[in-house]
N, C-alpha and C positions, 0 to 999 in steps of 0.2 A: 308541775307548774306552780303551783302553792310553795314550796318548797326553793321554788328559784325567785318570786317573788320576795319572799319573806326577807331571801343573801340582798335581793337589792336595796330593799326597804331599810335594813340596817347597815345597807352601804351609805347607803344618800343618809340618814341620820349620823353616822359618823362623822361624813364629809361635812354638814351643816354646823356640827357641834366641834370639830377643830379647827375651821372656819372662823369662828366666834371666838375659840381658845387663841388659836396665833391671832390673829386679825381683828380684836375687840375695839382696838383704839382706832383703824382706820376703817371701819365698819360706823361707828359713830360718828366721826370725822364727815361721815361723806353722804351718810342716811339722807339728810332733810335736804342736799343739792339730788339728790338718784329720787326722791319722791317731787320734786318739784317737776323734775325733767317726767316721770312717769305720767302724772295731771296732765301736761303740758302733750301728752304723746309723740315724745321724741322716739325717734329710732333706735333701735337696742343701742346700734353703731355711735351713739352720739350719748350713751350713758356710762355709766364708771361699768365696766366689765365685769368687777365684783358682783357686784348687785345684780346683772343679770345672770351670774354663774348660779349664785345662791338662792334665784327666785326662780330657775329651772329647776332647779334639788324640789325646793318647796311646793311647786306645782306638780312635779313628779311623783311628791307622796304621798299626797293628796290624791291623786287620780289612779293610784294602785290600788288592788291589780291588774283595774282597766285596762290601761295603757302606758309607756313614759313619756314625757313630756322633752324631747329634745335632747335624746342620749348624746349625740355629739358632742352639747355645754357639759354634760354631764364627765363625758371624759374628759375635756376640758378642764373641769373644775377638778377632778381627783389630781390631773398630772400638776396642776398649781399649790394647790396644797400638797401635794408631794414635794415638790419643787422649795415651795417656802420652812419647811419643815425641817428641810435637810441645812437651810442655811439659817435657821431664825435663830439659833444659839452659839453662833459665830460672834463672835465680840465684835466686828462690825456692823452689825446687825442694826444696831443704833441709829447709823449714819445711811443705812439704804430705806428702812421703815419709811422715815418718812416723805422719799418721793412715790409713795405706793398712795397718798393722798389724792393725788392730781390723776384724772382720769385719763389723760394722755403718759402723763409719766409712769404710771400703773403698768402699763401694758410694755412700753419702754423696758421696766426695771425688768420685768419677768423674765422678756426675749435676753436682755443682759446678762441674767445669771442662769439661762440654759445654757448658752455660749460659755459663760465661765465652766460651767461644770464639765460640759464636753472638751474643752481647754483641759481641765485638772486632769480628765480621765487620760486623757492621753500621756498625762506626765508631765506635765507643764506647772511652772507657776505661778501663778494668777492674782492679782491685787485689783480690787474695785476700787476704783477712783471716786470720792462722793462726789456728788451733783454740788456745784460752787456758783456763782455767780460770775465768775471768768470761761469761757470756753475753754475744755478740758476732753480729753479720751475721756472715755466711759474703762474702759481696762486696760491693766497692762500684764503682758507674758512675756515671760521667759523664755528663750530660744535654748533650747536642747545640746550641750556640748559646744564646742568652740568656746567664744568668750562670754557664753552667754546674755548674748545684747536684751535689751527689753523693746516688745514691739506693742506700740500701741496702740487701740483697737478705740473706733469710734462706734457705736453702735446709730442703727437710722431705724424706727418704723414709720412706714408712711400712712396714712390716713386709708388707702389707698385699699393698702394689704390686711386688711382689719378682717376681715373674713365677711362681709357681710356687704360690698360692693363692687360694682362690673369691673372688673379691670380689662381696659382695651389698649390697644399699639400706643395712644397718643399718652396715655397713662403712663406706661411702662417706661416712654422714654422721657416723659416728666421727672420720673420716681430715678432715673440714673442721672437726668441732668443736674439732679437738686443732691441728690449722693456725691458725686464728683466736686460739688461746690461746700457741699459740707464737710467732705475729707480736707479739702484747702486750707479752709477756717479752721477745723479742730484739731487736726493731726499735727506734729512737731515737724518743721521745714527739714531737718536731720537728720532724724531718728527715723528709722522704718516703721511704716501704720498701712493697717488694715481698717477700711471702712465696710461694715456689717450690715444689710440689708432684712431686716428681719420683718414678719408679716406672720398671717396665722388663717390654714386650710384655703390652701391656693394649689389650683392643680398641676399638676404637674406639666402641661402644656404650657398653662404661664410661668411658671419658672424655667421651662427651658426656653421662652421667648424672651425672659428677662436676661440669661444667662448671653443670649447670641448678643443682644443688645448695647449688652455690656461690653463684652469681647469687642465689636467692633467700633466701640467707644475710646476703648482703652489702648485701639491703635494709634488714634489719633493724639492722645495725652504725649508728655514729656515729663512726668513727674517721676523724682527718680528715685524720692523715698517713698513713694505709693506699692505696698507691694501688690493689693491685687481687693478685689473685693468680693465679699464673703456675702452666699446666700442662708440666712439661716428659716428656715418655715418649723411652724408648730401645727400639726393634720390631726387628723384622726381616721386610723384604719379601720372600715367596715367590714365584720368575716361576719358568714351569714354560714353554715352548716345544718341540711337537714332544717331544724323548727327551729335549732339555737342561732342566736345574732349577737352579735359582741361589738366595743366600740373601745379600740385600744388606742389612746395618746400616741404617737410619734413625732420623732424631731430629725428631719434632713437639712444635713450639712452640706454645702458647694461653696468651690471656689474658683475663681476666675482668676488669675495673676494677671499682672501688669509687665506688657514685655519691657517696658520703659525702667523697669527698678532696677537699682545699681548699686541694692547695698548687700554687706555681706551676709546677711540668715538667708536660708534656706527655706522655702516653702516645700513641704512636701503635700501631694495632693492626690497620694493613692491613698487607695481603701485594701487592708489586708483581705483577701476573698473568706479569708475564716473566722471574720471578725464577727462575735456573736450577734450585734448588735445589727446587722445587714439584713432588710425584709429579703427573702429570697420567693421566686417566683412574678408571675403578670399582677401586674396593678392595673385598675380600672380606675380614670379619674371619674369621681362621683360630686357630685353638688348635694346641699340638702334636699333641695327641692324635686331631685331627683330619687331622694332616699323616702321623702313623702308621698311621692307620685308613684313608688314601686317600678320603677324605671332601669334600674338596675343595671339588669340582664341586656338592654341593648346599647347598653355605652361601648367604646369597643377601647381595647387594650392598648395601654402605652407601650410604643418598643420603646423603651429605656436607653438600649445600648447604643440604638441608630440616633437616638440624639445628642448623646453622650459624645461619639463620634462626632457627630459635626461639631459642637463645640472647640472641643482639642483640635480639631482641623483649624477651626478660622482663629482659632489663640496661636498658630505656628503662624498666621501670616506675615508677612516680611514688606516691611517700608524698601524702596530704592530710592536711592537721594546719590545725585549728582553733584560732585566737590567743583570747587571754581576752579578758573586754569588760570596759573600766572605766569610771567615771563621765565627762566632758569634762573636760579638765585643767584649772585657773584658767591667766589667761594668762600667756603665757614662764614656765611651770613646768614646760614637757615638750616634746620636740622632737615639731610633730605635723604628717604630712602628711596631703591634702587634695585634691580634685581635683573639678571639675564632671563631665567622663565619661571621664575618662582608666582603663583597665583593661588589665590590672592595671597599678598602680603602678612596681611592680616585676619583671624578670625576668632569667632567669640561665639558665646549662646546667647548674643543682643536681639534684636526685633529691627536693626538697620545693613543694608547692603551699601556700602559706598562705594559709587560706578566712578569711572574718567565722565571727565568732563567733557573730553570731545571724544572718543569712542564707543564710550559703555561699559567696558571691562568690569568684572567687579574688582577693585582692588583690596577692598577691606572686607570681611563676608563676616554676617550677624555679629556687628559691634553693635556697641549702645552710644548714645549722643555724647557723653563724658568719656567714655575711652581715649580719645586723642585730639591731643590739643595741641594747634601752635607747630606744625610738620607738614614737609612738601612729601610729597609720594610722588616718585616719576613712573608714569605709565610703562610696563614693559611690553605692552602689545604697541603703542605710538607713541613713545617714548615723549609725550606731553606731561606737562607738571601741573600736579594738583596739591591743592591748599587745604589743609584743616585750618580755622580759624583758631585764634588766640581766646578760650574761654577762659569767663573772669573767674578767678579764687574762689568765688563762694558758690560757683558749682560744680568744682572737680573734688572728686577723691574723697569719698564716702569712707574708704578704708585706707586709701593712701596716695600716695604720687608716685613715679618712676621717672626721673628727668633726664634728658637724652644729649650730651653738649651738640654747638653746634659742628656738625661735620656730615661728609657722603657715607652712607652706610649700606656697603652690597649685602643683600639678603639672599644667600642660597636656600632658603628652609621658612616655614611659615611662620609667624609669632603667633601664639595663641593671648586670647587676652583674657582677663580674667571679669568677672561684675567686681564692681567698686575700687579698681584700681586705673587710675589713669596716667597714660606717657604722653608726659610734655616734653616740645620740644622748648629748652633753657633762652 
């Protein structure tokens, strides 16, 4: 026990003394606003996160080998200075420093460049965008083969997710309403973006409430460069063995896509099963106060997988939207397809079914809202005529156009459609 003591005592000395090495300038920067707020007895939650990281270290050493004082900041604190360590001698280095000042943009920057790093690891590559006085992504990546687009990535933490407040239903769908509004503002109208949700020891029941939330938010959007939005959480795993107890940093990635996006990257959103980096086995979500109380042993286990599934289930939901009916077009005055039994006409991997107007038929199956523009489709179950409206220029064809003259065109065979390609009718 002596002996495990001692490893800890000059772990937390470590941590305190590189702490002070990388971080001396925004350590004194921020000292006499973090003692005012201490006097004042503000909430940890409502102090520079710093400073409470390195005053759990401090207390901790102090009261060995009595006790620790708050191993969770402690792991905390190691996977941050891990974390800044690996980037402090990056020649950008310069230009991120100093939003690590502001005790909101602290915690910000952190979540920012664990996302970057998990980015890198995958292969990707990564530019940090500095923090400007114009509204701007927080990053940008690289999309892997093809033409390599850049997608850009807004990062959100909310107040919310801080690790040290109730998060409830009315919270959750605060924290997506105010996400969805800030992808708007930040993200490029064009360019495909990913808005990033990031927070810190949130259990894994509320991030899979966050997760559904979202999903059935994002049925209801039309944004077509929005590809989907990214859950990133910073935890710490508790393993207790026998008398030994450990408190290891982890970082869970999720993502949620957007059925509505219509450009050409690809998100991919499986996890290789032999990917080292995958906890394997039950998790138990645990609270501190739970970890204080010795409480432990009756929390009861996450199934992972069953909510895993439901997700991917309500992310396949499918909009139906009934097309208007107009009279038969005179001839070559409107591009109009046609078919003896060909059903549906058309289809695609979109998030919309487009039925007849007066029977239901589907005639178009999982397009997307810019797929088709400006074309009659005549029902071949009640040979009624239905209208694609005439969308304007600056919301078609992310990737391209396809334009169709006008004339009758019998379809024996399906069209498949492709994301970000739209057929208009000339």
């Amino acid at each position: 026990m002596i002996r495990e003591n001692n490893k800890l005592e000059i772990l937390v000395d470590q941590l305190i003394e590189e702490a002070n090495q990388l971080l001396s300038t925004i350590i004194q920067k921020t000292k006499s606003s973090d003692d005012r707020a201490r006097l004042q007895r503000s909430k940890w939650t409502e102090r520079h996160r710093l400073h409470v990281l390195l005053e759990v270290a401090q207390e901790t050493k102090k009261s060995l080998p009595e006790g620790i004082v708050a191993p969770w900041f402690l792991a905390e604190l190691k996977a941050t200075i891990d974390l800044i360590r690996r980037w402090h001698d990056k020649p950008f280095w310069k230009d991120i420093e100093p939003s690590l000042v502001n005790s909101t943009h602290f915690t910000h920057t952190i979540a920012k460049l664990h996302i970057a790093e998990h980015l890198e690891k995958e292969g990707h590559n990564v530019k940090i965008v500095p923090r400007g006085e114009n509204a701007s992504p927080d990053l940008m990546v690289q999309a892997i083969g093809g033409t390599q687009d850049w997608i850009y990535i807004e990062c959100y933490q909310p107040k919310i997710f801080d690790g040290g407040s109730t998060v409830g239903e009315q919270g959750i769908q605060n924290v997506v309403k105010q996400s969805l509004k800030k992808a708007k503002r930040q993200l490029k109208e064009r360019a495909p973006g990913i808005l990033a949700i990031c927070g810190f020891n949130q259990s894994k029941s509320i991030v899979e409430n966050l997760k559904q939330t979202i999903t059935r938010r994002l049925q209801k959007t039309e944004r077509s460069n929005l590809c989907g939005l990214l859950i990133m959480m910073l935890g710490i795993m508790y393993q207790r063995d026998n008398e030994n107890t450990s408190f290891t940093p982890i970082i869970s990635i999720d993502f949620v896509p957007n059925p509505s996006y219509f450009g050409r990257v690809d998100i991919d959103v499986s996890t290789p099963e032999d990917d080292s980096r995958l906890i394997k086995g039950s998790l138990k979500d645990v609270s501190t106060q739970d970890i204080i109380s010795q409480k432990i042993n009756q929390m009861p286990v996450v199934d992972v997988a069953s909510s895993d599934s439901a997700t991917r289930s309500a992310t396949k939901s499918i909009i139906e939207q009934k097309l208007k009916l107009i009279k038969e077009p005179a001839p070559v005055s409107r591009v109009v397809i046609y078919s003896k039994d060909t059903l549906p006409l058309f289809s695609g991997e979109g998030n919309i079914d487009f039925l007849c107007g007066h029977c239901g038929t589907i005639l178009v199956k999982r397009a997307w809202k810019l797929s088709i523009s400006n074309i009659v489709v005549k029902c071949p179950s009640c040979q009624s005529y239905n209208e694609f409206p005439k969308l304007k220029d600056s919301e078609l064809s992310i990737i391209g156009k396809i334009g169709i003259m006008k004339e009758n065109y019998n379809f024996t065979g399906i069209v498949f459609l492709r994301r970000g390609v739209s057929i208009v009718g000339l």
